[in-house]
C-alpha positions as a Markdown table, in Angstrom:
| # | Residue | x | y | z |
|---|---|---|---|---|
| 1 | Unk | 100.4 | 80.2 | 105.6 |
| 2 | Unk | 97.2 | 81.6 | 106.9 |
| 3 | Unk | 97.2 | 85.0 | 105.8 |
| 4 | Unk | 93.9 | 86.5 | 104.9 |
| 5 | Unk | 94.0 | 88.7 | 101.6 |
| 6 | Unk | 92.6 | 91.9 | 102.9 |
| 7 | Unk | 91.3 | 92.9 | 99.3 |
| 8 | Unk | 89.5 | 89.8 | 99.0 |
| 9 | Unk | 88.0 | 90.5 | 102.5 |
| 10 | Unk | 87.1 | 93.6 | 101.5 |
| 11 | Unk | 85.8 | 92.7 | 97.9 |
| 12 | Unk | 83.8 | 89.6 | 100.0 |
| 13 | Unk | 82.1 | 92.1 | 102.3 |
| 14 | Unk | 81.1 | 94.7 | 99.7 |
| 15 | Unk | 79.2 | 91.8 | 97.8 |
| 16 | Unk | 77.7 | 91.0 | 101.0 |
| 17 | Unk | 76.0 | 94.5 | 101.3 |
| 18 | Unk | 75.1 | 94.4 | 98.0 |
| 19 | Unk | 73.4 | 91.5 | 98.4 |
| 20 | Unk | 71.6 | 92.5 | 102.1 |
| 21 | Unk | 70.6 | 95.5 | 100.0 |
| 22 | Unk | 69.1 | 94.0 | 97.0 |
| 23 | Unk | 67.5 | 91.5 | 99.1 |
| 24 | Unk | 65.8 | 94.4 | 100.7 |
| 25 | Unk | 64.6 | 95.9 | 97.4 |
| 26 | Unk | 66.9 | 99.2 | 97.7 |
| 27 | Unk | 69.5 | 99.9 | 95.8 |
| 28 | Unk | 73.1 | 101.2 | 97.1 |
| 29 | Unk | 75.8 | 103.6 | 95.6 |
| 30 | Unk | 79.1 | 101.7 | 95.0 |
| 31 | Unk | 81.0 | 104.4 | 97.3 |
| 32 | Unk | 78.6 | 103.8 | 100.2 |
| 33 | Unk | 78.9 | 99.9 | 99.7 |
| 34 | Unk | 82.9 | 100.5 | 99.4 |
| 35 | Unk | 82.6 | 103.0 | 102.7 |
| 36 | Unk | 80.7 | 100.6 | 105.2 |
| 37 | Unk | 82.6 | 97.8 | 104.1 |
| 38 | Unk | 85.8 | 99.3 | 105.0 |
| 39 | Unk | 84.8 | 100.9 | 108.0 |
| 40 | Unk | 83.2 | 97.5 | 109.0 |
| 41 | Unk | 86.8 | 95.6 | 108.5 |
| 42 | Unk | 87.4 | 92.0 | 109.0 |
| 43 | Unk | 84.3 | 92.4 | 111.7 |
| 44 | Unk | 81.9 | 90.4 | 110.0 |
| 45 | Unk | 79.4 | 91.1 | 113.1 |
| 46 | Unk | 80.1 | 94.6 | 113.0 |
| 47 | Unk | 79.3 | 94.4 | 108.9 |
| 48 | Unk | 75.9 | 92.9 | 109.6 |
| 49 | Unk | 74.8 | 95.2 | 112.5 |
| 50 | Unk | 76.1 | 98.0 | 110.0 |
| 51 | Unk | 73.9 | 96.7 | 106.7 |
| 52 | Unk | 70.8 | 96.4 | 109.3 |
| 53 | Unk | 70.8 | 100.0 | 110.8 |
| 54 | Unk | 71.7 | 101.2 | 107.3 |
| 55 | Unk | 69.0 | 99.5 | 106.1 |
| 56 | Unk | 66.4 | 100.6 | 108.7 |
| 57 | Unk | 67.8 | 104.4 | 108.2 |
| 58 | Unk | 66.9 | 104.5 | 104.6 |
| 59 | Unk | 63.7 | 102.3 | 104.3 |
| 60 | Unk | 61.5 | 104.2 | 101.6 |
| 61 | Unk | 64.8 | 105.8 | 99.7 |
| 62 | Unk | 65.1 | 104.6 | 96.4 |
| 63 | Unk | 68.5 | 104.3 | 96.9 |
| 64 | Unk | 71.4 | 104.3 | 99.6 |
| 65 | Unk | 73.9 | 107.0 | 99.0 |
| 66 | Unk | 77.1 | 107.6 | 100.5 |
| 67 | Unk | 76.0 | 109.8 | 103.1 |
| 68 | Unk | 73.8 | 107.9 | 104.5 |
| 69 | Unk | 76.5 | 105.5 | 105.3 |
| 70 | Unk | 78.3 | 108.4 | 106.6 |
| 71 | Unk | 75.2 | 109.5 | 109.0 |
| 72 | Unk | 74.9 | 106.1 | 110.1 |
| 73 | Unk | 77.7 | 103.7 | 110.6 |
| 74 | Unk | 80.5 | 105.1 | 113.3 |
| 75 | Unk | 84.3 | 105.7 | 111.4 |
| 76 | Unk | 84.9 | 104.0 | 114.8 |
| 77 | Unk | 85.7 | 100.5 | 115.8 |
| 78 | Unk | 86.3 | 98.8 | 119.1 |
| 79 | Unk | 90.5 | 98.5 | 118.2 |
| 80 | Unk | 92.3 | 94.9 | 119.9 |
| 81 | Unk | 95.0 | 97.0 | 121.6 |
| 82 | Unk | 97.5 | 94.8 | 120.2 |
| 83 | Unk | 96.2 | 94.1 | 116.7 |
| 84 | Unk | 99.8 | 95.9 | 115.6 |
| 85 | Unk | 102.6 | 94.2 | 117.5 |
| 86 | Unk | 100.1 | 90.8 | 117.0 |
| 87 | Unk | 100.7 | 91.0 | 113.5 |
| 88 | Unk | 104.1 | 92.2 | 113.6 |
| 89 | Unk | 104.8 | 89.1 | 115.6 |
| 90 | Unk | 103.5 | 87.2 | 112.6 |
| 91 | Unk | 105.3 | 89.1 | 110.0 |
| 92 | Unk | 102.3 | 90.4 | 108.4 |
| 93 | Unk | 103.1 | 93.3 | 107.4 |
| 94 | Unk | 99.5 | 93.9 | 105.6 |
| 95 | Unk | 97.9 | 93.5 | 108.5 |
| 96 | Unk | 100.4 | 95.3 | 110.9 |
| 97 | Unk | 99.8 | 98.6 | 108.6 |
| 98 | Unk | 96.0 | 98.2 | 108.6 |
| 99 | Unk | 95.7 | 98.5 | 111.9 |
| 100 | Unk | 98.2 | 100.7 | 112.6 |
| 101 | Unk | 95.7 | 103.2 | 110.2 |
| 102 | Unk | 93.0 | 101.9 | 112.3 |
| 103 | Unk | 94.2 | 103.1 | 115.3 |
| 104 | Unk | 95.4 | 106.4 | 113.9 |
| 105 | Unk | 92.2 | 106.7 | 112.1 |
| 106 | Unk | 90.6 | 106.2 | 115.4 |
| 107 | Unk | 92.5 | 108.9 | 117.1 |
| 108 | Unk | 95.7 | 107.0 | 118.1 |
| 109 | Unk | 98.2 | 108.8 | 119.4 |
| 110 | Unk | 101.6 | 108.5 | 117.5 |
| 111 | Unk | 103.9 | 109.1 | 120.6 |
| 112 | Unk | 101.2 | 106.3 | 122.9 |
| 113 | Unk | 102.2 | 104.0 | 119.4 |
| 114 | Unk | 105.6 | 104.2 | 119.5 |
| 115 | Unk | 105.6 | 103.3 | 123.2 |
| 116 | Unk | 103.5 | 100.2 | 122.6 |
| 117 | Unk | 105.8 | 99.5 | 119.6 |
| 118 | Unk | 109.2 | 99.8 | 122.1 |
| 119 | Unk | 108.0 | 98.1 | 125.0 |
| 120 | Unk | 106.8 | 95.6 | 122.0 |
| 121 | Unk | 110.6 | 95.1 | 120.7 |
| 122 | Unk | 112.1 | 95.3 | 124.1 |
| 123 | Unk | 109.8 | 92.4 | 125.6 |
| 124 | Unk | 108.5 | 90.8 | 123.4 |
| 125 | Unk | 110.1 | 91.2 | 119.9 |
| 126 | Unk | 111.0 | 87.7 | 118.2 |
| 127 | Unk | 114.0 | 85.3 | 120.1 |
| 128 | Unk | 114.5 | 83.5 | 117.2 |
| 129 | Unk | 117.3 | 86.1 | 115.3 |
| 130 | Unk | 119.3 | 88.1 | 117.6 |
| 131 | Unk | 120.3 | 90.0 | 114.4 |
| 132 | Unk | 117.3 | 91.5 | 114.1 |
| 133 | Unk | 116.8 | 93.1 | 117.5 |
| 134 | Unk | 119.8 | 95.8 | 117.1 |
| 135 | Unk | 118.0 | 96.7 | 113.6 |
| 136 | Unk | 114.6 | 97.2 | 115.4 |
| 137 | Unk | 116.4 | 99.2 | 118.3 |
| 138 | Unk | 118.0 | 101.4 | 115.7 |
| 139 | Unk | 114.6 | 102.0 | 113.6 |
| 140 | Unk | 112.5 | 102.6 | 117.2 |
| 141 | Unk | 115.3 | 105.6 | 118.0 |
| 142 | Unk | 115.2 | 106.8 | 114.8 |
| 143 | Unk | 111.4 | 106.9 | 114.3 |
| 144 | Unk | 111.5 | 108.8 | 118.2 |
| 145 | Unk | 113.7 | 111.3 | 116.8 |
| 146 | Unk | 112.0 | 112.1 | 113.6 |
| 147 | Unk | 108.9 | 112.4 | 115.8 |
| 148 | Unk | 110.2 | 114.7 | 118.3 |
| 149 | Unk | 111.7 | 117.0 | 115.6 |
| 150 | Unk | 109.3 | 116.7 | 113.1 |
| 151 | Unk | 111.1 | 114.9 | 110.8 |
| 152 | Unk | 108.1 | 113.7 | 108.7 |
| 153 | Unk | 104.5 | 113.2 | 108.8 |
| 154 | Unk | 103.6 | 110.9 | 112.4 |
| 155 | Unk | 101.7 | 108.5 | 110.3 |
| 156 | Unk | 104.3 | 107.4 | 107.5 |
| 157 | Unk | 106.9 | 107.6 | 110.1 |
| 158 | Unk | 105.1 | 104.6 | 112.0 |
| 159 | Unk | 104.2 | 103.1 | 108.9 |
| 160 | Unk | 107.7 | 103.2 | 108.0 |
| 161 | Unk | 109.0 | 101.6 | 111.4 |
| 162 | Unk | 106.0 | 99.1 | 111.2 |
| 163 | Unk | 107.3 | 98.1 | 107.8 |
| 164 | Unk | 111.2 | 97.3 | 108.8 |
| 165 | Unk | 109.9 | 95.4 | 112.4 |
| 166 | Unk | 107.5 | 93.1 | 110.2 |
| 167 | Unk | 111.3 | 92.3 | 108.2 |
């Protein structure tokens, strides 16, 4: 169906900088191979440059430690603006709440979000069920509300209205 299993990804790229790193005669923590791994994503380019500046960084160390990872690959990514509603459209919901973290992670705005989310089910939300659209309506109103009022924490509140679009 051509999903990608994001723990497979993940568990794929952290053997990759285990194996950049023994190749290089250093040795790295399983927390820093875990942390540039994540923050590298599905970015297989972005992994590489990652491993090579890491590697540079701590030439002469013994071995890599989680804060070196921290002092020298960014938490940031260069975000697809419409990773979310993309994989919304698909009905992958995995992938919809990854990078609906992503962009929070990266200093999303919740209210700029929801926005994109709305305009998402006004415009372009899937033709083929008309009975889903009044469902999505009702969730995007409710998730508003609970955001104006501070009915919940911003980020499960999206994840939660991420969750019922992907249906």
């Amino acid at each position: 169906d051509g999903r990608v299993d994001l723990r497979d990804a993940a568990r794929t790229a952290e053997q990759l900088v285990r194996k950049a790193v023994l190749d290089a005669r250093q040795q790295i923590d399983a927390s820093a191979a875990t942390l540039i791994a994540y923050r590298a994503g599905t970015d297989i380019a972005r992994l590489r440059g990652d491993v090579e500046r890491l590697l540079l960084y701590a030439a002469g160390k013994p071995r890599i430690s989680l804060q070196d990872v921290e002092e020298v690959v960014s938490g940031e990514t260069t975000q697809d603006d419409w990773a979310i509603t993309n994989a919304i459209s698909r009905g992958d919901t995995a992938e919809a709440l990854r990078q609906l973290g992503m962009a929070l992670d990266a200093g999303g705005v919740s209210y700029q979000i929801l926005g994109q989310l709305a305009w998402f089910v006004r415009e372009r939300f899937p033709a083929g069920d008309p009975r889903r659209i009044r469902p999505a309506v009702e969730a995007l109103f409710r998730t508003d509300l609970d955001l104006k009022s501070s009915g919940g924490d911003p980020r499960v509140l999206l994840e939660r209205l991420v969750v019922e679009l992907c249906g």
